[in-house]
C-alpha positions in Angstrom: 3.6 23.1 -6.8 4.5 24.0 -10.4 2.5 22.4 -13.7 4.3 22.4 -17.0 3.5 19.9 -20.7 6.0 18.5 -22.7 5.1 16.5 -26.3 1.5 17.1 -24.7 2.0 15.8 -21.4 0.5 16.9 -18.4 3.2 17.1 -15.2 3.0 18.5 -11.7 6.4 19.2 -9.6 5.4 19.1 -5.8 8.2 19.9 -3.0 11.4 21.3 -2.7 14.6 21.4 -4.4 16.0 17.9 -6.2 19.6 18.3 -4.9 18.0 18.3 -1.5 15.2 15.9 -1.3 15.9 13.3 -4.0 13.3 13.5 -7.1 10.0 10.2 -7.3 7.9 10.1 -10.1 4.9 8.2 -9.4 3.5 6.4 -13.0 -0.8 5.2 -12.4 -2.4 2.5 -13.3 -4.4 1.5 -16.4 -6.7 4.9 -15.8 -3.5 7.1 -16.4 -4.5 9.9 -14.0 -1.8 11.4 -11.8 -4.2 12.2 -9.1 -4.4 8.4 -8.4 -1.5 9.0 -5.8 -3.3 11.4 -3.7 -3.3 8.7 -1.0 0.8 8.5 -1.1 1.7 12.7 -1.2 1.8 14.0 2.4 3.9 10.6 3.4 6.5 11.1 0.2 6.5 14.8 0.4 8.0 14.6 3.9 11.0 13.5 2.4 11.2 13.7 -1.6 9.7 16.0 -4.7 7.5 14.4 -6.3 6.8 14.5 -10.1 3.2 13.3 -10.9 2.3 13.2 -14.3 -0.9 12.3 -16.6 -0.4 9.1 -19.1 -0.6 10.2 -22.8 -4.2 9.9 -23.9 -5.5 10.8 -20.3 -6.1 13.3 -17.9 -4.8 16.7 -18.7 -2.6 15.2 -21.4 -2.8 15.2 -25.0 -6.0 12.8 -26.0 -4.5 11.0 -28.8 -1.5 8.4 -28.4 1.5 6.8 -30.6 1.4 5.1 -32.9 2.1 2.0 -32.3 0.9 2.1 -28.6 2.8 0.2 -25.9 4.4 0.2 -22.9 7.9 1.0 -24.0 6.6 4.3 -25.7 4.9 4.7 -21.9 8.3 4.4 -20.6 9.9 6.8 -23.4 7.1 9.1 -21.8 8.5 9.1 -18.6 11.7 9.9 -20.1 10.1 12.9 -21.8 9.0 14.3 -18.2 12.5 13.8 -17.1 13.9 15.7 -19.4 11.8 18.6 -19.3 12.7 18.9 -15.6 16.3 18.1 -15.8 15.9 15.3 -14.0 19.1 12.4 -15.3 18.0 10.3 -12.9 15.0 9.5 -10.1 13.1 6.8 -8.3 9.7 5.7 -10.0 7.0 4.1 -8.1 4.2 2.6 -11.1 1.0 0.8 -10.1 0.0 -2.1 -13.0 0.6 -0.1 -16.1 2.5 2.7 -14.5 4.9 -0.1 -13.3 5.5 -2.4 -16.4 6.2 1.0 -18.0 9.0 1.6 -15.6 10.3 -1.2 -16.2 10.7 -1.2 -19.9 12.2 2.5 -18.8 14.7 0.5 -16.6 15.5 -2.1 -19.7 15.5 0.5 -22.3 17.0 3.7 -20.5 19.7 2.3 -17.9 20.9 4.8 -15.5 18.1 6.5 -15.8 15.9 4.7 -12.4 17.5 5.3 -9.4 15.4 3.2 -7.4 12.0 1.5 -8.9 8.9 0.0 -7.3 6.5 -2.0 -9.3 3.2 -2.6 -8.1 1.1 -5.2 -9.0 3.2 -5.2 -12.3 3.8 -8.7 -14.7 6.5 -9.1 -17.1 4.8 -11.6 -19.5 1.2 -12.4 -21.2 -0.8 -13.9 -18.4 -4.1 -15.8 -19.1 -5.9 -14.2 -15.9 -5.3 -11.0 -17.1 -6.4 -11.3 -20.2 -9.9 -12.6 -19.1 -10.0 -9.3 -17.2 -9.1 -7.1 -19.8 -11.1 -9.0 -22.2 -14.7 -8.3 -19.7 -13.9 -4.8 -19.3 -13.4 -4.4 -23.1 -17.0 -6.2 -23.2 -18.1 -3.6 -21.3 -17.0 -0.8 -23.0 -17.5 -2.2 -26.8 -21.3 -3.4 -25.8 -22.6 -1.4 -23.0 -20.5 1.7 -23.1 -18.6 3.9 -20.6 -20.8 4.2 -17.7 -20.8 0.4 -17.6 -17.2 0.2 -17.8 -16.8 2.5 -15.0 -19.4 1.1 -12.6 -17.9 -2.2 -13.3 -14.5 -1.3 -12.5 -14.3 -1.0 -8.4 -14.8 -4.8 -9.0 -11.7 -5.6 -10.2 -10.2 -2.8 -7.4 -11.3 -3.2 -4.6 -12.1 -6.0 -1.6 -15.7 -6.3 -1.4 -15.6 -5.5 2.3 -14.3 -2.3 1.4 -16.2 -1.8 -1.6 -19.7 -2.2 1.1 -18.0 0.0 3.3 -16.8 2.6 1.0 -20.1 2.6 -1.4 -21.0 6.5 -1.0 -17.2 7.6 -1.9 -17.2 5.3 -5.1 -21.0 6.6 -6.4 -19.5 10.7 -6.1 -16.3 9.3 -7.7 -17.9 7.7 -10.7 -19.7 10.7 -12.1 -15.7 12.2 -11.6 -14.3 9.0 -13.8 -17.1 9.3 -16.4 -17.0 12.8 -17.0 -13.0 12.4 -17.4 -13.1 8.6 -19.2 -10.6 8.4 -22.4 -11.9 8.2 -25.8 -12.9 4.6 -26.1 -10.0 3.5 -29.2 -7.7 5.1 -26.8 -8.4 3.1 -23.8 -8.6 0.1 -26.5 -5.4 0.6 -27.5 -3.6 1.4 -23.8 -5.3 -2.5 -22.7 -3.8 -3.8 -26.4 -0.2 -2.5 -25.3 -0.7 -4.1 -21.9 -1.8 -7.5 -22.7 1.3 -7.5 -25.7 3.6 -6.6 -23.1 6.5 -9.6 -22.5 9.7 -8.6 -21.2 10.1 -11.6 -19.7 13.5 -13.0 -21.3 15.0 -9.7 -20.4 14.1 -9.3 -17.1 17.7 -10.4 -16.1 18.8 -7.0 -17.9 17.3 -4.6 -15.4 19.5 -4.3 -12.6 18.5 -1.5 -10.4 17.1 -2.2 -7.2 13.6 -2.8 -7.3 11.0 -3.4 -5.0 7.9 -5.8 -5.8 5.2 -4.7 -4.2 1.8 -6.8 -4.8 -1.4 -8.0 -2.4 -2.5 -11.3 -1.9 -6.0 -10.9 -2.8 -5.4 -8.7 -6.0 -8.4 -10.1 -8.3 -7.2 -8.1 -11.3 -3.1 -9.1 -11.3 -2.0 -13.2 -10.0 0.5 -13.0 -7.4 2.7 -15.3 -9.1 2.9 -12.6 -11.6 4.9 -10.9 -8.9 6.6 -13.5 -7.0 8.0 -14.0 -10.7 9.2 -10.7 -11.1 11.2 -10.7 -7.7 12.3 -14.3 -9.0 14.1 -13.2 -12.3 14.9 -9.7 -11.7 18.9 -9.4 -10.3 18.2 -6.7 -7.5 14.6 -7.4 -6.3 12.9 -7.7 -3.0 9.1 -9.1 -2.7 6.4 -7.1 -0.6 3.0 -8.7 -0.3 -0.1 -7.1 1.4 -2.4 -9.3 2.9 -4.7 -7.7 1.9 -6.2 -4.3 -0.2 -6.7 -6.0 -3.6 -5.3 -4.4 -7.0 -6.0 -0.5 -5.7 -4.0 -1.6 -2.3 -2.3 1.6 -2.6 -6.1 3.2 -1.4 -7.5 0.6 0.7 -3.9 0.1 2.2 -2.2 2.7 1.9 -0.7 3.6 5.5 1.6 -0.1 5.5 2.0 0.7 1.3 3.3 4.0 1.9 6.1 2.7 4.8 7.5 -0.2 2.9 7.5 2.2 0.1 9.6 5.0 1.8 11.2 1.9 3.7 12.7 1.1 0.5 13.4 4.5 -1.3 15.9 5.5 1.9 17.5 1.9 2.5 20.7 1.5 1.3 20.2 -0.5 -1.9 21.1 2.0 -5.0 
């Protein structure tokens, strides 16, 4: 593994030579860590680099953001990382965030996705969402950080697996507290995302994309998904049956097949 910054973001290369192994850059949620993807590594490594790589305004990346703040500037981001590596072209696998920002990449960089999967991703304003976003924001504007955090394995997780797993999310709050974004910036990262609507130009986007999404994600609709797959010109649908919004934890043996499933089919 080598580390590097560009324009103040954090990025991690893991694996062997791109002319070999074919490059993925995985893009986290709404929390912007790289290290979300811990449960995907060893099952992509087997076959790909990887490029993981810290949101702007998180992790080990510069603590400030653009201005204006949204999701294409996220995608421009990715673009950034590429470019410091070389890279003209690789997959991208986003979760929520991380995904609508590849796909504004996809709309406002073509060529530049080889392959892209979007989980639990929307394309358009959605009420539910907003009644999420707006309780956490609650949270954090009244209560304060260590209320946001415990709150959010709610909007995560199933609650079977949040009784099962209760131990693992305690040690992993005081992790997610310690690290938490400056409160404006995590304001503005949830303001880019609930003015995201790409939704008239989804028909734009034509590399192959899978849609990856669970059934009982609490957080994200499924029709949210089913619509992307709808609109988008080279789009297969995935559903878990289960796993909620984080299925890429709770499920992440079947995520991680259909995932690699896809990256070495044909398509692309």
């Amino acid at each position: 593994m080598h580390s590097g910054t560009v324009d103040g973001l954090y990025y991690e290369v893991h694996g062997g030579p791109a002319a070999d192994r074919g490059t993925v850059i995985l893009s986290a949620g709404l929390g912007g860590s790289g290290a979300f993807w811990a449960p995907q590594m060893k099952a992509l490594l087997g076959r790909f680099r990887v490029v993981l790589y810290d949101h702007r305004g998180t992790g080990r990346s510069v603590r400030t953001l653009t201005d204006p703040h949204t999701v294409a500037a996220m995608g421009d981001d990715i673009v950034k990382v590429m470019d410091a590596l070389g890279l003209d072209r690789a997959h991208l696998v986003g979760h929520a965030a991380g995904g609508n920002a590849g796909l504004a990449l996809a709309l406002n960089h073509p060529g530049r996705i080889g392959k892209l999967v979007v989980v639990n991703g929307w394309s358009r304003p959605d009420p539910h969402i907003k009644r999420c976003f707006d309780t956490r924001l609650a949270l954090l504007n009244n209560t304060g950080i260590a209320a946001y955090v415990h709150a959010q394995p709610l909007f995560l997780y199933p609650a079977d697996w949040l009784s099962a797993n209760h131990a693992r999310l305690e040690a992993e709050e005081v992790h997610h507290i310690h690290g938490f974004p400056a409160p404006d910036v995590m304001r503005a990262r949830i303001q880019a995302l609930l003015a995201f609507d790409i939704d008239a130009e989804l028909e734009r986007i034509v590399c192959p994309v899978l849609v990856s999404a669970s059934a009982d994600d609490m957080l994200v609709p499924l029709a949210c998904s089913r619509r992307l797959a709808e609109r988008l010109p080279n789009a297969v649908l995935d559903i878990a049956p289960w796993g909620g919004h984080g299925f890429t934890v709770t499920a992440a043996e079947a995520f991680n097949a259909s995932v690699l499933d896809f990256l070495r089919g044909d398509a692309g």
